[in-house]
NUVO-187427 format. One record per atom (N, C-alpha, C): chain; atom name; residue in three letters; x, y, z; residue number from 1. Coordinates in Angstrom, 1 decimal, always signed. Example, Ala and Ser with C-alpha at 12.3 -4.5 7.8 and 13.67 -1.06 7.14 Angstrom:
REM NUVO-187427
{chain->A atom->N res->ALA X->+13.2 Y->-5.7 Z->+7.8 n->1}
{chain->A atom->CA res->ALA X->+12.3 Y->-4.5 Z->+7.8 n->1}
{chain->A atom->C res->ALA X->+13.2 Y->-3.3 Z->+7.8 n->1}
{chain->A atom->N res->SER X->+12.8 Y->-2.2 Z->+7.1 n->2}
{chain->A atom->CA res->SER X->+13.7 Y->-1.1 Z->+7.1 n->2}
{chain->A atom->C res->SER X->+12.9 Y->+0.0 Z->+7.9 n->2}
//
This chain:
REM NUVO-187427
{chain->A atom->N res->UNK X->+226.2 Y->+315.9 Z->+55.8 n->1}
{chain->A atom->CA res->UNK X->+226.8 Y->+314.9 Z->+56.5 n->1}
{chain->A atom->C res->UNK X->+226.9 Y->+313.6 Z->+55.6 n->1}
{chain->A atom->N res->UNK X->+227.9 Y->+313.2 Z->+55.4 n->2}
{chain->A atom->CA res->UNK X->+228.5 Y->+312.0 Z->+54.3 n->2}
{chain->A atom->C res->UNK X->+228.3 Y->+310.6 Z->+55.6 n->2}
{chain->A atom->N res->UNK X->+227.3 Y->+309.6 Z->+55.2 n->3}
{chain->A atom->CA res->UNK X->+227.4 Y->+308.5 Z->+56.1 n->3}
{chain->A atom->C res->UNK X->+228.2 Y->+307.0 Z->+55.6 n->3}
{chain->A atom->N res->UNK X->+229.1 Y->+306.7 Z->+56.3 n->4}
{chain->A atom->CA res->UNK X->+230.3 Y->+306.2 Z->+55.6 n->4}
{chain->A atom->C res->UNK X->+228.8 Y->+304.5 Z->+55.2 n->4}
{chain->A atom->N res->UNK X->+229.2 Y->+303.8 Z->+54.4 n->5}
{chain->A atom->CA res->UNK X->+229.3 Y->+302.8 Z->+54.2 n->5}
{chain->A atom->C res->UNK X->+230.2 Y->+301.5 Z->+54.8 n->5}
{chain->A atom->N res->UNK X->+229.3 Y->+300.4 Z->+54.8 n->6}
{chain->A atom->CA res->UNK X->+229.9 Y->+299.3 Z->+55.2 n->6}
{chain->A atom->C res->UNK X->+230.6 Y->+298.3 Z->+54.1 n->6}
{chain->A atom->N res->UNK X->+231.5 Y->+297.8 Z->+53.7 n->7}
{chain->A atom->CA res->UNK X->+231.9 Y->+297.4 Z->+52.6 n->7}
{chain->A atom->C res->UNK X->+231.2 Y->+296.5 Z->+51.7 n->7}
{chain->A atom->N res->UNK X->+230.1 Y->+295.7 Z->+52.2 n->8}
{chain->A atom->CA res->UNK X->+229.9 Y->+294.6 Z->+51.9 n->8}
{chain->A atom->C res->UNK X->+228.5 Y->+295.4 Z->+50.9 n->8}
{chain->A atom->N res->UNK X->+228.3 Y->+296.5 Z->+51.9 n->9}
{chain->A atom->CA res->UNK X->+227.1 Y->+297.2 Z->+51.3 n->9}
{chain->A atom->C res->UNK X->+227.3 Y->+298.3 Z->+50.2 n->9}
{chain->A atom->N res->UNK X->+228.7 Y->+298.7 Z->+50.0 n->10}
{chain->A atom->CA res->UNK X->+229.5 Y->+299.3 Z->+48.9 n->10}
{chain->A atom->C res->UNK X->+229.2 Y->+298.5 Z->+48.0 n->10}
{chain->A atom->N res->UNK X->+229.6 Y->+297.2 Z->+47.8 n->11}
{chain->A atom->CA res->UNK X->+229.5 Y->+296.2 Z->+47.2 n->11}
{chain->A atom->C res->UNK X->+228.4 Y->+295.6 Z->+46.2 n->11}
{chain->A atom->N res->UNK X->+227.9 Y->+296.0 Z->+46.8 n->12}
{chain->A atom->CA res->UNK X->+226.1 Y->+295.6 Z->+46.5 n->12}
{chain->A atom->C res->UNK X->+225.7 Y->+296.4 Z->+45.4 n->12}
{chain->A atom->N res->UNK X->+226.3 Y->+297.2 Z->+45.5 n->13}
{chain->A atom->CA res->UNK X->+225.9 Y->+298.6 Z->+44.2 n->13}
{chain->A atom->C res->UNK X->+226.6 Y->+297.5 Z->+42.8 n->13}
{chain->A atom->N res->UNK X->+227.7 Y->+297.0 Z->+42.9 n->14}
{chain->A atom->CA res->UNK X->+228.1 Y->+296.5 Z->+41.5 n->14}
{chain->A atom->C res->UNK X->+227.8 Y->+295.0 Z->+41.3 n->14}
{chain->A atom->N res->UNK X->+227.2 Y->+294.4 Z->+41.6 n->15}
{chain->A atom->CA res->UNK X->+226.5 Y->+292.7 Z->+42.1 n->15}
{chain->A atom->C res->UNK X->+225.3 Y->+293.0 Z->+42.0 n->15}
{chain->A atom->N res->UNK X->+224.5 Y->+292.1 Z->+40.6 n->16}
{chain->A atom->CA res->UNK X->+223.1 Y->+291.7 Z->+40.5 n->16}
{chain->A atom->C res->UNK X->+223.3 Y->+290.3 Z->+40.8 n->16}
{chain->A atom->N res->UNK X->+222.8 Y->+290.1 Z->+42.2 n->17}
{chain->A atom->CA res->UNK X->+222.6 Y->+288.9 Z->+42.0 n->17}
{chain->A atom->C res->UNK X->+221.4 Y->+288.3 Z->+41.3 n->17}
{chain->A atom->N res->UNK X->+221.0 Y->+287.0 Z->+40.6 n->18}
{chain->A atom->CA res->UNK X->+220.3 Y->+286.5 Z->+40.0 n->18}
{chain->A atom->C res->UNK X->+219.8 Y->+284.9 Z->+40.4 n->18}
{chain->A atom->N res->UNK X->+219.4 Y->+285.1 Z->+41.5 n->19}
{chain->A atom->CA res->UNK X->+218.6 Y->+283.8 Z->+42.1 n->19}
{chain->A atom->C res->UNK X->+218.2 Y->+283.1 Z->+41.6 n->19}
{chain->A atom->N res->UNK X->+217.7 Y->+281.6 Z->+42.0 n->20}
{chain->A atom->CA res->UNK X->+217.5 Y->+280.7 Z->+41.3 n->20}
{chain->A atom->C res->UNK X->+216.1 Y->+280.4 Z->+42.0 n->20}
{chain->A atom->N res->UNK X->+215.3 Y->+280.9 Z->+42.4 n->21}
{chain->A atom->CA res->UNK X->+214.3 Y->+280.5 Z->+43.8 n->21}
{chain->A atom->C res->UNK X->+213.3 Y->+279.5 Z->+43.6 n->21}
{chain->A atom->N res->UNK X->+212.5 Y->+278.9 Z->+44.3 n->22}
{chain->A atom->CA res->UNK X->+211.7 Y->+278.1 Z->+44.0 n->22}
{chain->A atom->C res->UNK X->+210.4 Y->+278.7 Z->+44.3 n->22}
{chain->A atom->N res->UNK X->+209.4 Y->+278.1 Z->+43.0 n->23}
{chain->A atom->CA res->UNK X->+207.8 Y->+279.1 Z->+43.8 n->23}
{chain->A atom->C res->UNK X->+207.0 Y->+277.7 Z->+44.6 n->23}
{chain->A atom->N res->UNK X->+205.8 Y->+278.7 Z->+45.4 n->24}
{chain->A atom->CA res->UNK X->+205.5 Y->+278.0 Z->+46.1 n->24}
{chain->A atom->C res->UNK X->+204.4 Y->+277.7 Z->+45.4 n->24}
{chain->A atom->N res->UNK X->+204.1 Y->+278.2 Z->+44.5 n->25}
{chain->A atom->CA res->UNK X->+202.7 Y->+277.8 Z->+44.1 n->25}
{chain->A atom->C res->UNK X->+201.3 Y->+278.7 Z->+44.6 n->25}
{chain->A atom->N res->UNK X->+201.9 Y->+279.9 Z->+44.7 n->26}
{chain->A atom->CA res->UNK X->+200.3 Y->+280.6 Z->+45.3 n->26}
{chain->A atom->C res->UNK X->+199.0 Y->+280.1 Z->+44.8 n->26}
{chain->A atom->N res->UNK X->+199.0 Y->+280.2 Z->+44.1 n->27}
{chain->A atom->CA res->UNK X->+197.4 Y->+279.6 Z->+43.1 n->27}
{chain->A atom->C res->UNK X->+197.0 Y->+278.4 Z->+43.7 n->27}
{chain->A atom->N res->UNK X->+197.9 Y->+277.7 Z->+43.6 n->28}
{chain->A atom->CA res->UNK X->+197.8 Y->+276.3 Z->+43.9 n->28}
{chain->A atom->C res->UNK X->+197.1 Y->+276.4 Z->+45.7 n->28}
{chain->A atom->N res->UNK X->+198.5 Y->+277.1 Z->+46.2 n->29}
{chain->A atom->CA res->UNK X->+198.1 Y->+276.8 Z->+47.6 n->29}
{chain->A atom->C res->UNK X->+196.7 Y->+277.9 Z->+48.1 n->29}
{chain->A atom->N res->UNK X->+196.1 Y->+278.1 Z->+47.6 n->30}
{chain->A atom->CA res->UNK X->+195.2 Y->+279.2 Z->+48.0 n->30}
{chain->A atom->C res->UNK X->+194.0 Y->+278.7 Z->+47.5 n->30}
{chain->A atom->N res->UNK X->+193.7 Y->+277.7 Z->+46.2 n->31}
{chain->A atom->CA res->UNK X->+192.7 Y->+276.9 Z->+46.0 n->31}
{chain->A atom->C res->UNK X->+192.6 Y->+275.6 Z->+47.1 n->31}
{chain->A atom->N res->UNK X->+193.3 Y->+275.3 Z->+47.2 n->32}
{chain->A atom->CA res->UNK X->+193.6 Y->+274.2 Z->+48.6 n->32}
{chain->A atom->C res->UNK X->+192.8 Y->+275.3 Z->+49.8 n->32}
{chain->A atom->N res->UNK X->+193.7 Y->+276.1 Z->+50.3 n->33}
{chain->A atom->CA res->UNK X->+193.1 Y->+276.5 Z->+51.6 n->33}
{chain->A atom->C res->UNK X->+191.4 Y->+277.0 Z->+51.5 n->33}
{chain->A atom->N res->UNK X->+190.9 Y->+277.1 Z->+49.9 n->34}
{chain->A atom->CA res->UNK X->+189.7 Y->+278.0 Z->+49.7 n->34}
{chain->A atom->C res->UNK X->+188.8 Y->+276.6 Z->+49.8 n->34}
{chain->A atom->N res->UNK X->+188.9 Y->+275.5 Z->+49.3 n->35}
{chain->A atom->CA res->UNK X->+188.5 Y->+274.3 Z->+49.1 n->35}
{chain->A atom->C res->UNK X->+188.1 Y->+273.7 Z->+50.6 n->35}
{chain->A atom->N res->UNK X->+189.2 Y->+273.9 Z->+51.5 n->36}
{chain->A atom->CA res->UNK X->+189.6 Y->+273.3 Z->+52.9 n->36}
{chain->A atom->C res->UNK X->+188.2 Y->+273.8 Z->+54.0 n->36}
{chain->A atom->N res->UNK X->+188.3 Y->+275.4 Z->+53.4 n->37}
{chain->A atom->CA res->UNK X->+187.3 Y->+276.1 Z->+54.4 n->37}
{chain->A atom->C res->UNK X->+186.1 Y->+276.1 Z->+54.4 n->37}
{chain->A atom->N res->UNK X->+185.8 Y->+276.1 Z->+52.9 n->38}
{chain->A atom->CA res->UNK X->+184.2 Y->+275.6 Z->+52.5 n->38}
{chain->A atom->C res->UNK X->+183.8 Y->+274.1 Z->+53.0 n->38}
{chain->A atom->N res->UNK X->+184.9 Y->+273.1 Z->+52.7 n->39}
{chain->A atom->CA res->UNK X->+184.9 Y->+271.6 Z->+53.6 n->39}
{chain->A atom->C res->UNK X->+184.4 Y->+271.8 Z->+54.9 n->39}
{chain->A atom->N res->UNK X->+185.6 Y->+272.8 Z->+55.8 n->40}
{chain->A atom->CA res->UNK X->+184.9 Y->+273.3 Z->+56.9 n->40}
{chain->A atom->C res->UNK X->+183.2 Y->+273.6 Z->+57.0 n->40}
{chain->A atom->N res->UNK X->+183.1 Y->+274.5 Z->+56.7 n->41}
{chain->A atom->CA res->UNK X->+182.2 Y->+275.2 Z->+57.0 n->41}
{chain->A atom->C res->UNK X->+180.6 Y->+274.3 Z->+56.4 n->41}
{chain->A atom->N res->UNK X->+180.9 Y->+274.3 Z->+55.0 n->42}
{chain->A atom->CA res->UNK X->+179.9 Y->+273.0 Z->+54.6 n->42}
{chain->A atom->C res->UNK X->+179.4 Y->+271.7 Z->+55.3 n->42}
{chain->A atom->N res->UNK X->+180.2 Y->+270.9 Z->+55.3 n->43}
{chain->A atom->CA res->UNK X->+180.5 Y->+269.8 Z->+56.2 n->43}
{chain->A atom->C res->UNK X->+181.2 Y->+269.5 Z->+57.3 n->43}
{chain->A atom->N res->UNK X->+181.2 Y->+270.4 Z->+57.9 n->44}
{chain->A atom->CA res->UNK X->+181.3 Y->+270.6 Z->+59.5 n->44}
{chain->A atom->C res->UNK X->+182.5 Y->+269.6 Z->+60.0 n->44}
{chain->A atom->N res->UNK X->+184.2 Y->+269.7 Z->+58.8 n->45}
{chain->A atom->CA res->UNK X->+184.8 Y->+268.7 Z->+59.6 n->45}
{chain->A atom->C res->UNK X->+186.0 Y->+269.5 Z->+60.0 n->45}
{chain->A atom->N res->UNK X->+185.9 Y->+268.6 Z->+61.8 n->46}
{chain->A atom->CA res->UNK X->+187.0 Y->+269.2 Z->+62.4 n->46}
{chain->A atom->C res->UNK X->+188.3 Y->+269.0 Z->+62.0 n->46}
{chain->A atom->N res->UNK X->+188.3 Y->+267.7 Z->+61.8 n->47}
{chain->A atom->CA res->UNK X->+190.6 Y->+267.1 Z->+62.0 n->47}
{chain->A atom->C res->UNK X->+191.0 Y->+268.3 Z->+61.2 n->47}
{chain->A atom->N res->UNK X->+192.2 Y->+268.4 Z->+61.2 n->48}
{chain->A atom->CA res->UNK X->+193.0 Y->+268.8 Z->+60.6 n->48}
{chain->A atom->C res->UNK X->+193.3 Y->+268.2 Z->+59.3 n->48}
{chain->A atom->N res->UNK X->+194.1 Y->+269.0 Z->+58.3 n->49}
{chain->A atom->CA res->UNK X->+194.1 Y->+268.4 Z->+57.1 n->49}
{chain->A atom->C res->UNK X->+195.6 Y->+268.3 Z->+56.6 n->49}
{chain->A atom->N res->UNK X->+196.7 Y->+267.5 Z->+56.2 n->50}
{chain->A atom->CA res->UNK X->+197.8 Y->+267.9 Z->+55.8 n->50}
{chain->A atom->C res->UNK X->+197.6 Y->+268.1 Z->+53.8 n->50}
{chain->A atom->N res->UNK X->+198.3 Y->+269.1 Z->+53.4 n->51}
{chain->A atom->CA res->UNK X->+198.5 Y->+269.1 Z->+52.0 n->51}
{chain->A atom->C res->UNK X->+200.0 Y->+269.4 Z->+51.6 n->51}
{chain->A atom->N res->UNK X->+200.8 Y->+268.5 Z->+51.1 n->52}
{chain->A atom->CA res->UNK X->+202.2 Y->+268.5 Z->+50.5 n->52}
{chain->A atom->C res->UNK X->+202.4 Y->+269.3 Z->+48.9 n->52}
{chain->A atom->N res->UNK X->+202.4 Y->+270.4 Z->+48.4 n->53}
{chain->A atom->CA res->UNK X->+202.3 Y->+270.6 Z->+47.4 n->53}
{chain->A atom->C res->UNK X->+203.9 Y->+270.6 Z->+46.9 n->53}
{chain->A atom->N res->UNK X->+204.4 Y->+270.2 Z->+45.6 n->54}
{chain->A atom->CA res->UNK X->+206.0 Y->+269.6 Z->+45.4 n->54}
{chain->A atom->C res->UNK X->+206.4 Y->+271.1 Z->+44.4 n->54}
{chain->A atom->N res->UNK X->+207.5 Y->+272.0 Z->+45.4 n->55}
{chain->A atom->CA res->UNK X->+207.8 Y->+273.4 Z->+44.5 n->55}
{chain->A atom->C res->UNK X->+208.9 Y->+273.2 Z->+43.4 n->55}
{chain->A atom->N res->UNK X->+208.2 Y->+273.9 Z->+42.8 n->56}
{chain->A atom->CA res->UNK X->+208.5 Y->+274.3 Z->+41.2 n->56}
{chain->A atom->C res->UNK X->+210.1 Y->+275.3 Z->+41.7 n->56}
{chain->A atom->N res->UNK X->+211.3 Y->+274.8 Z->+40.9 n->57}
{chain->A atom->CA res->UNK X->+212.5 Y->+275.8 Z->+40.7 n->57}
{chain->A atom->C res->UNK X->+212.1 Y->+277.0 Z->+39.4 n->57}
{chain->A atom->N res->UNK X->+212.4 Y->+277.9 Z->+39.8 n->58}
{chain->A atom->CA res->UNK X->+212.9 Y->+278.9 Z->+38.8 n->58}
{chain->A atom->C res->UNK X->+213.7 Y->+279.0 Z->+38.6 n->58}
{chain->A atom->N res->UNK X->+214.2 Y->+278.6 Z->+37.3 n->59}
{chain->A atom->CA res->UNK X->+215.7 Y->+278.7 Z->+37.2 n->59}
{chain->A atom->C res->UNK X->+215.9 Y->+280.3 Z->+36.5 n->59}
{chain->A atom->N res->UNK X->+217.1 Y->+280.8 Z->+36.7 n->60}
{chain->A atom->CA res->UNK X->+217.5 Y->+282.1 Z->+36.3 n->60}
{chain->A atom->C res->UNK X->+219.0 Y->+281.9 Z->+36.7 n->60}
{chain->A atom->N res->UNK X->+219.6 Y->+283.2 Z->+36.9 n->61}
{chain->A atom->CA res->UNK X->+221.2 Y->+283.3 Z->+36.6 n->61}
{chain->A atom->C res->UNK X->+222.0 Y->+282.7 Z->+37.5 n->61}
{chain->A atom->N res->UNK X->+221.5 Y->+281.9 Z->+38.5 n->62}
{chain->A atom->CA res->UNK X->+222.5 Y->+281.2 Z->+39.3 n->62}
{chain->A atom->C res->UNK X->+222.8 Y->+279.6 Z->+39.5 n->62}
{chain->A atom->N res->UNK X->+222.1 Y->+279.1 Z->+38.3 n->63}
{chain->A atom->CA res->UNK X->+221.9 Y->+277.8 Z->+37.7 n->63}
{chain->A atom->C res->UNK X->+223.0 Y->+277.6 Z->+36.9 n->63}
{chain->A atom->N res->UNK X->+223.7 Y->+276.3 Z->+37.2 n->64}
{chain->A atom->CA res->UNK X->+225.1 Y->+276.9 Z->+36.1 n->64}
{chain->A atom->C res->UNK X->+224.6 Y->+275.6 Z->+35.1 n->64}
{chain->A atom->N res->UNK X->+225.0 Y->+275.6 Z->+33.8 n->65}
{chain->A atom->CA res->UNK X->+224.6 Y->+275.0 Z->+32.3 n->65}
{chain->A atom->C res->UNK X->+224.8 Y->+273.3 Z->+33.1 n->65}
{chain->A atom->N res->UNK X->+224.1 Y->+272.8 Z->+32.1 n->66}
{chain->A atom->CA res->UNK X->+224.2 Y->+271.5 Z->+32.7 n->66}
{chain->A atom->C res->UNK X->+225.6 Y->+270.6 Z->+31.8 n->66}
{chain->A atom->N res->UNK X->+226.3 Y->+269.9 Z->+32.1 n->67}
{chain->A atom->CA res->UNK X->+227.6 Y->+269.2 Z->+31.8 n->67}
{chain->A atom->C res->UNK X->+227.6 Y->+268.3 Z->+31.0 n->67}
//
């Protein structure tokens, strides 16, 4: 049994796309949360805590040359 395809998903077979994504910073954010809980747990603090960490682009194939 031949299962037809959708076009878009035909498609897909000849298109690499090459994203440009941004990282979040695992490392980064996972010494924060390791840091946060020992806070917790050591020094017994309740509030909440905000942490803004500023993400890094990866640039790759969908970044066009700069002008």
């Amino acid at each position: 049994m031949l299962l037809a395809q959708s076009a878009p998903a035909a498609l897909c077979r000849f298109f690499a796309a090459r994203a440009s994504p941004s990282s979040q910073g695992a490392r980064e954010q996972a010494r924060y949360a390791v840091a946060a809980a020992v806070e917790r747990l050591d020094q017994d603090r309740a509030e909440p805590r905000e942490v803004v960490l500023t993400p890094q682009l990866v640039v790759r194939g969908s970044i066009a040359e700069p002008r």
